[in-house]
C-alpha positions in Angstrom: -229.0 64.3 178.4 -226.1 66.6 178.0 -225.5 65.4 174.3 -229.6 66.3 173.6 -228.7 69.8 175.1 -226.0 70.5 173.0 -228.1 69.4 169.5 -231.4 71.2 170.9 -230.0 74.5 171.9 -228.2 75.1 168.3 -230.8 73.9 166.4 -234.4 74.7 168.7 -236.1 77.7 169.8 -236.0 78.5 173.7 -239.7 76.8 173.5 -238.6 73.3 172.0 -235.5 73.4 175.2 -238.1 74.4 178.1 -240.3 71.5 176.4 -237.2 68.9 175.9 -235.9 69.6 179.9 -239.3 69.8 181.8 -240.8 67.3 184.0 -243.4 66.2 181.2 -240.7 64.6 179.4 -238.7 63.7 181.8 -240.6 61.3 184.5 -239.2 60.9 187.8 -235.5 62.8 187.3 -233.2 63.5 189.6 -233.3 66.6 191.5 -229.5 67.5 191.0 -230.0 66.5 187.7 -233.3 68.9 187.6 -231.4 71.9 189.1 -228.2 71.0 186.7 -231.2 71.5 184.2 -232.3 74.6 185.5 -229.1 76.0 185.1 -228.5 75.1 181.8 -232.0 76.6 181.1 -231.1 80.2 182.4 -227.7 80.4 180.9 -229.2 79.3 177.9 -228.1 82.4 176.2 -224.4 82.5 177.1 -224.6 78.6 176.2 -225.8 79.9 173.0 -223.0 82.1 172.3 -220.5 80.4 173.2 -221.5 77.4 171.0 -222.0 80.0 167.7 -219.0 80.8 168.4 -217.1 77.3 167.5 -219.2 77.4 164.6 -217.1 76.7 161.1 -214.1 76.1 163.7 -214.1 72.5 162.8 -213.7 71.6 166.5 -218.0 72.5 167.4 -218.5 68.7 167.2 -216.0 67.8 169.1 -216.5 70.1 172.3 -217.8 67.2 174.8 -215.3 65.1 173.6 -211.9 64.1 176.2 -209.5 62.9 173.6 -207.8 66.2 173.0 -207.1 67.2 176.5 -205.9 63.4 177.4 -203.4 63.2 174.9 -202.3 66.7 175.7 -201.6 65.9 179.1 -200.4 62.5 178.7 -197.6 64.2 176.1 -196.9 66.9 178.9 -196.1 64.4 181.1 -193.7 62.4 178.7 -192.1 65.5 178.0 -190.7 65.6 181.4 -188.9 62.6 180.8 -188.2 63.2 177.0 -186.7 66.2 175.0 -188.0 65.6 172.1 -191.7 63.6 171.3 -192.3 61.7 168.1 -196.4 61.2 168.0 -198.1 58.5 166.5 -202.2 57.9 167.2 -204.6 56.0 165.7 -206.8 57.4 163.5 -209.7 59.5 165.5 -211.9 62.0 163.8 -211.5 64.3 167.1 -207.7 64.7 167.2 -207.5 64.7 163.2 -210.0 67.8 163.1 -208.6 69.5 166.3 -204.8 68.5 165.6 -203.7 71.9 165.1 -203.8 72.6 168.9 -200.8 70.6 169.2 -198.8 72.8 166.3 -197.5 75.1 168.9 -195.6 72.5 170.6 -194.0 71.6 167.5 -190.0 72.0 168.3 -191.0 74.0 171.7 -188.4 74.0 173.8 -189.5 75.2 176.5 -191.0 73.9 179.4 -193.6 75.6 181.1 -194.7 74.4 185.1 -198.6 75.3 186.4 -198.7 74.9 190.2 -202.2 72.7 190.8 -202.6 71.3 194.1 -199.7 72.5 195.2 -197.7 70.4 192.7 -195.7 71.6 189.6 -197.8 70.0 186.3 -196.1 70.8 182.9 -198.3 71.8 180.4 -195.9 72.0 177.2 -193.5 69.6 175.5 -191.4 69.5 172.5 -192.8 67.2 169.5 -190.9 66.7 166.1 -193.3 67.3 164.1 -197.3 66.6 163.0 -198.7 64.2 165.0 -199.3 61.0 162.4 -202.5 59.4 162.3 -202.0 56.2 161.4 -203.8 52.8 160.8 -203.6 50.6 163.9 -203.0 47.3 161.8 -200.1 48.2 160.3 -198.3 49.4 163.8 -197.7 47.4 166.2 -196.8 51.0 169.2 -200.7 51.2 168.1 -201.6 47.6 168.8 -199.6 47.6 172.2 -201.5 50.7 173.3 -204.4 49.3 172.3 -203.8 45.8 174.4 -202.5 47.9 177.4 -205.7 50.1 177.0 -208.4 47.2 176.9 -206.6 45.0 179.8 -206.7 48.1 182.3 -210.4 48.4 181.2 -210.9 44.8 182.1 -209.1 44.7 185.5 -210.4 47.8 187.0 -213.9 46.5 185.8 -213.7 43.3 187.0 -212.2 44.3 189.9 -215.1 46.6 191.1 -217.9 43.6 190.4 -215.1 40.9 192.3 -216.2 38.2 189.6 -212.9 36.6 189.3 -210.8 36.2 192.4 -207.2 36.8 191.8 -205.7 37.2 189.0 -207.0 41.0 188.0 -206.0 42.0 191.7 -202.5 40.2 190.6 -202.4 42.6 187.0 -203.1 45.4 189.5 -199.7 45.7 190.5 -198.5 46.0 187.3 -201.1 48.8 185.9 -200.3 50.5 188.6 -196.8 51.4 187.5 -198.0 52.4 184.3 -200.7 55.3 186.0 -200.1 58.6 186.2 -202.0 59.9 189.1 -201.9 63.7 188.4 -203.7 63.5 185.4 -205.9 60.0 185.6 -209.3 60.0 186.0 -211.1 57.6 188.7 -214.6 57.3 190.0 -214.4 58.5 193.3 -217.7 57.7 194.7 -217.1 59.1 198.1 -218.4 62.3 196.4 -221.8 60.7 195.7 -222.7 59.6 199.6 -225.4 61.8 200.9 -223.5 62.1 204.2 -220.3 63.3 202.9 -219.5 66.9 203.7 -218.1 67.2 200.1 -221.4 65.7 198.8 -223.6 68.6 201.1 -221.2 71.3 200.0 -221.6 70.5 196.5 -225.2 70.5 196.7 -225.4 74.2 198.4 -222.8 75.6 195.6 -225.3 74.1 192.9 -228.1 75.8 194.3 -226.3 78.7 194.9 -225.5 78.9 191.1 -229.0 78.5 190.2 -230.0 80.9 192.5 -228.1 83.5 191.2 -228.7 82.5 187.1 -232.5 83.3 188.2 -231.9 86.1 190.0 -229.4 86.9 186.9 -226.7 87.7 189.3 -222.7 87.1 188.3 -222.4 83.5 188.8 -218.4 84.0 190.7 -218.7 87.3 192.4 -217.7 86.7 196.1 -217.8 82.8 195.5 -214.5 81.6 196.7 -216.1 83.5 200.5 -219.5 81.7 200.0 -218.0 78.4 199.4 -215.9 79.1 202.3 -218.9 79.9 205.1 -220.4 76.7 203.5 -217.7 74.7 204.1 -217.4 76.3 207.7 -221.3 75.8 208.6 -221.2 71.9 207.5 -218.1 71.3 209.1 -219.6 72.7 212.4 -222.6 71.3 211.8 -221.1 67.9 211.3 -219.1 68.4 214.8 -222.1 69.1 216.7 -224.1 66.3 215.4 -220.9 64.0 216.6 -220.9 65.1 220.2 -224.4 65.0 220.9 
C-alpha cells in the first residue's frame, strides 16, 4: 500500500491519490489502516515536499528501504569492539547509490554515545576506507554471511509454525549469541492484541494525529502531555475494570 503511495503521490494529482486510497478501491480495509490512510491523505503536501526534495539525490528510490540504516548500526556496534573497520558487502543497488553516507566515518576516530532507553548506543565508528562492493562468489566473508543470514531466517521461521520439533530450538542457542538486542528487529505481537494497554494507547495517538492533520493543527505541540493523560486514563481504566 505504502510502496503505491510513494509512486502515486510523485507522479498523480491529489484526485488520482483520493481515488487510489478510498473505500471504492479498497473493499473491506482495515480501519487503522483507513485512518493510517487518512493521514497520509492530509499530509499529502508535506509528503510531497519532502519527497521533491530527494529528487536527483540518487537516494529517492531508496527511501523505504532498511539496508542503509542496518548496516550503519551493525558497523556502530562493531566499532565498539574494533578500532578500526575494513567493509566488505555484497553488491546491493541501495548501499552502492547511498554509500556516501558512510564517507564521514572514513578514519573517524571518534566515538560518539546517544543515550536511548536509558542505554549508551554508539552511532560512529572508524572504517579504513570505501566500503567494497563485491561479488559474493568470489568471497567466502560474503558466503558465510550469507549462510548465517538464511539459517537464522529458517529457525526463527520454523520455529514460530513448530513444524520440526528440535533441532531449530537446538540452533537457537547458538543464534542467539550472534544477536544484538539493541538494534534487532523482532515481531512483537503483544502490540497487536486488542486488549493490550499499548495496543489502546496506540490507537488514541493515531486518531489524535488525524484529528489534528484535519483540523490542520501542529501534529507534536503538547503531545508528550496528551500521550501522557492517555496513558493515565487506560491505565486507570484498566484497574477499575480488574476490581469490579
Amino acid at each position: 500500500m505504502f510502496e503505491d503511495f510513494y509512486k502515486f503521490i510523485l507522479h498523480k494529482s491529489d484526485d488520482d491519490l483520493f481515488y487510489r486510497f478510498s473505500s471504492i478501491e479498497v473493499d473491506g480495509i482495515s480501519p487503522y489502516l483507513k485512518r493510517i490512510r487518512d493521514f497520509c491523505l492530509f499530509n499529502r503536501e508535506i509528503v510531497k515536499k519532502e519527497l521533491e526534495s530527494l529528487k536527483g539525490s540518487g537516494i529517492e528510490k531508496w527511501v523505504l528501504d532498511a539496508s542503509n540504516s542496518a548496516l550503519h548500526l551493525l558497523l556502530a556496534q562493531w566499532g565498539l569492539k574494533y578500532k578500526q573497520l575494513k567493509v566488505f558487502c555484497d553488491r546491493s543497488k541501495p548501499l552502492q547509490e547511498q554509500s556516501i553516507f558512510f564517507n564521514p566515518m572514513i578514519n573517524n576516530e571518534n566515538q560518539v554515545l546517544l543515550e536511548l532507553n536509558n542505554q549508551a548506543t554508539p552511532i560512529t565508528y572508524n572504517l579504513a576506507g570505501n566500503i567494497e562492493f563485491v561479488d559474493s562468489r568470489q568471497y567466502h566473508g560474503i558466503q558465510l554471511a550469507d549462510i548465517f543470514s538464511g539459517a537464522s531466517t529458517f529457525i526463527l521461521k520454523e520455529n514460530q509454525k513448530g513444524k520440526y520439533a528440535n533441532y531449530p530450538k537446538e540452533w537457537s542457542n547458538y543464534l542467539s549469541k550472534s544477536v544484538i538486542p539493541t538494534i534487532s528487529v523482532f515481531p512483537e505481537v503483544d502490540y497487536l492484541e486488542p486488549e493490550q494497554l499499548s495496543f489502546k494507547r496506540n490507537v488514541l495517538i493515531l486518531e489524535e494525529l488525524v484529528r489534528r492533520s484535519a483540523k490542520k493543527i501542529p501534529l507534536l505541540e503538547n503531545m508528550s502531555e496528551f500521550i501522557i493523560l492517555v496513558d493515565h486514563y487506560l491505565r486507570l481504566n484498566l484497574f477499575e475494570q480488574k476490581n469490579i
